[in-house]
C-alpha positions in Angstrom: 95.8 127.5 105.6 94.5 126.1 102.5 92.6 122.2 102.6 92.8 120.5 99.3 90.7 117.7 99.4 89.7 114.7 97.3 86.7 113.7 96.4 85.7 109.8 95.0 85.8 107.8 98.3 87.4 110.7 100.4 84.2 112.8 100.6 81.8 110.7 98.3 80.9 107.3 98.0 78.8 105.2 96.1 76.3 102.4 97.8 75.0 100.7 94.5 75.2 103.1 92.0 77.6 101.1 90.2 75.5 97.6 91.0 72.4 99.1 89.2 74.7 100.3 86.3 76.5 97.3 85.6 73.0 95.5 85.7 71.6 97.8 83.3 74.6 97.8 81.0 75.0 94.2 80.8 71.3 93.4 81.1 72.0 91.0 83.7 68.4 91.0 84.9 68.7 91.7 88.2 65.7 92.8 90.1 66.0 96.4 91.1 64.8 95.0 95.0 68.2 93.0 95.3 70.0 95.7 94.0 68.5 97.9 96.7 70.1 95.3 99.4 73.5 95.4 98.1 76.1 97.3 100.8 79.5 96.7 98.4 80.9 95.4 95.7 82.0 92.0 96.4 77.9 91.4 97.3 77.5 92.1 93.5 80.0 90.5 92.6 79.0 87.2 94.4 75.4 87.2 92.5 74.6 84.2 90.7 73.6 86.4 87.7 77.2 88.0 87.8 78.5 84.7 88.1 77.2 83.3 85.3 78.1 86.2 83.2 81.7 86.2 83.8 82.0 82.2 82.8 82.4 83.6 79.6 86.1 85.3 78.8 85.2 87.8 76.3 82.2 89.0 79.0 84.8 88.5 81.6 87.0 91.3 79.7 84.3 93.4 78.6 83.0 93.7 82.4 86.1 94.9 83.3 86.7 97.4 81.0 83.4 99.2 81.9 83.9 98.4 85.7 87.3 100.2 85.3 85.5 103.7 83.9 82.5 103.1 86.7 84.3 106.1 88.8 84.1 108.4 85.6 80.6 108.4 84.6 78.4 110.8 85.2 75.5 108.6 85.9 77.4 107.1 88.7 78.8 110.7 90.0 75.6 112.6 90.2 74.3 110.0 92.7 77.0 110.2 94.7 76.5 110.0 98.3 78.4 111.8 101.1 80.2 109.8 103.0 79.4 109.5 106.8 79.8 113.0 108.6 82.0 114.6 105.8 79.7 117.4 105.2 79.6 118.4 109.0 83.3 117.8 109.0 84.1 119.9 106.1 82.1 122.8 107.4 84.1 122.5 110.3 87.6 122.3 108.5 86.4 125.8 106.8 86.1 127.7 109.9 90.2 126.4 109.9 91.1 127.8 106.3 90.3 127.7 102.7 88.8 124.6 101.0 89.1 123.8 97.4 88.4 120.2 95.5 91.2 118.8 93.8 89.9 115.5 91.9 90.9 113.3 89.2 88.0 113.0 86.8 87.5 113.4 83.5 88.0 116.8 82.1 84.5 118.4 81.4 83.2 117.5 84.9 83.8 120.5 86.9 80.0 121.8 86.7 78.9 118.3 87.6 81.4 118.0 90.6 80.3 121.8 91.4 76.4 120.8 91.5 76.6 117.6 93.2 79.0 119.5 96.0 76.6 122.3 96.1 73.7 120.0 96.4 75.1 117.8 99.0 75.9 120.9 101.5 80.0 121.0 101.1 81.5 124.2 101.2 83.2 126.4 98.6 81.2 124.3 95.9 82.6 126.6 93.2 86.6 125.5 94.0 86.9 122.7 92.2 89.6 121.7 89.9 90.0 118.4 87.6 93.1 116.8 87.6 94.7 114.3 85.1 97.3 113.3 87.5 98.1 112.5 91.8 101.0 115.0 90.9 98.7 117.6 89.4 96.9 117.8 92.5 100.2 119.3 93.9 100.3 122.1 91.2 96.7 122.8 91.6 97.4 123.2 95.2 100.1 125.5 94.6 98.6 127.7 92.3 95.5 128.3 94.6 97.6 129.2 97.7 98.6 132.0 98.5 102.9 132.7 99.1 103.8 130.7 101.9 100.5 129.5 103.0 100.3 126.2 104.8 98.8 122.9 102.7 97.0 120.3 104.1 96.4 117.7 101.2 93.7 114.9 102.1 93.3 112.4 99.8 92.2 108.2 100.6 95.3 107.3 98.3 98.0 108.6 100.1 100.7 106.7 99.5 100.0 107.4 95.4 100.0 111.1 96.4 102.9 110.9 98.1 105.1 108.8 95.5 103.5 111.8 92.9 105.6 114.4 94.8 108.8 113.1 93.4 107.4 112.8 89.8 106.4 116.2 90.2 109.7 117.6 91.4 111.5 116.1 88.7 109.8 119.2 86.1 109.0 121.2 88.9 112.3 121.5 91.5 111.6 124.9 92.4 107.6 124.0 93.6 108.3 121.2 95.7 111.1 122.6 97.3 108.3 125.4 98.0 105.5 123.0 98.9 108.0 120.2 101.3 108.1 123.4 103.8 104.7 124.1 104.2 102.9 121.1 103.1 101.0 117.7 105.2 99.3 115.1 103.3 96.2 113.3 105.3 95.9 109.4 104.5 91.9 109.5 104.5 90.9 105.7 106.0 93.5 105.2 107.5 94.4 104.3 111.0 98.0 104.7 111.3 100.0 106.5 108.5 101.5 104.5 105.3 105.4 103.5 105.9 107.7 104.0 103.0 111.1 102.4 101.9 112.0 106.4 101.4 112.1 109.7 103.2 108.9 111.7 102.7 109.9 115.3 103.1 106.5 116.7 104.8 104.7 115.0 107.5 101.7 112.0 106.4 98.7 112.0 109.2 96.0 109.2 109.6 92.5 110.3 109.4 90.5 107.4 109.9 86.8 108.8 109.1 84.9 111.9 109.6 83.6 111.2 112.8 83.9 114.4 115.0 86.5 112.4 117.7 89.0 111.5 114.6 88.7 115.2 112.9 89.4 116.5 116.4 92.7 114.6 116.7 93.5 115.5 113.2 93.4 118.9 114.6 95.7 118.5 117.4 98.1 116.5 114.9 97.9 119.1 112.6 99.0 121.9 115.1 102.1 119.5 115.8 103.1 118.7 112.5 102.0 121.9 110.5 105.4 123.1 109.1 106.4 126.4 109.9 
């Protein structure tokens, strides 16, 4: 069985990586101690310094644009944290199959990806693949797996992943007629699956965090629902 798995808020997140880049960027001023404190965005956002700056339209557009690229820049992706139990949980998972990264960063940042993996404990550092597309995730999948071997695609945007299986199939028919009988797509951060106006043709699990009780039950769904 083969795990492709996501990375940027699947595996990784970022505290106030972001907070302390924006500051700097914009030379907003803020003291690095409040920047400490932030826990999200919308704390950041709510400072009286960010505030002020985005009165201002041109500032207001010119803040966006940069927030827009935070997810690709290296600064922010080195410092990276892993998110709550992934690395135990991915350990785990490997004892289950293969593992490889699938990930839609800018192309150029495999070695970064590869360190940062590598440094935070993850397993099979070295598998990681950069994406420009969902549906490329789906090819890169495919490619890696061997003939008939079973995909289980995690990935905290689930329903995009699952709307890029039909872009895919319409220039590649003959892979997803040969992924839709052995492939499963995990909603990371998610309690109950995504619904959809459409049939999916492979099952969509919930995984609702690494903790050791939800990856358990994602085992037991997985032996249910893993195609045969």
């Amino acid at each position: 069985m083969l795990f492709a798995i996501d990375i940027d808020a699947t595996i990784a997140t970022d505290r106030n990586g972001y907070a302390r880049y924006l500051n700097n960027k914009l030379k907003l001023g803020i003291e690095e101690s409040v920047i400490e404190q932030i826990k999200c965005y919308h704390d950041f956002h709510s400072l009286p310094a960010v505030q002020n700056y985005l009165q201002e339209p041109d500032q207001r557009d010119y803040y966006q644009a940069i927030y827009n690229r935070l997810q690709h820049e290296p600064e922010i992706q080195q410092n990276l944290d892993p998110l709550p139990n992934a690395v135990q949980a991915l350990n785990t998972i490997a004892q289950w199959g293969n593992i490889i990264y699938i990930t839609c960063r800018q192309p150029g940042a495999e070695a970064l990806t590869r360190e940062w993996l590598a440094r935070a404990g993850f397993p099979s550092p070295e598998h990681v693949t950069i994406c420009a597309h969902y549906h490329a995730k789906y090819l890169a999948a495919y490619e890696q797996a061997a003939p008939r071997e079973k995909i289980i695609l995690i990935d905290d945007h689930a329903e995009e992943m699952v709307k890029a299986f039909f872009i895919m199939a319409k220039n590649r028919l003959d892979i997803a007629v040969s992924l839709r009988r052995r492939l499963a797509v995990v909603a990371f951060d998610h309690t109950e699956p995504p619904t959809f106006h459409f049939k999916v043709p492979f099952p969509v699990i919930a995984l609702p965090s690494w903790h050791p009780n939800d990856l358990a039950q994602l085992q037991q769904k997985k032996r249910r629902t893993a195609p045969d």
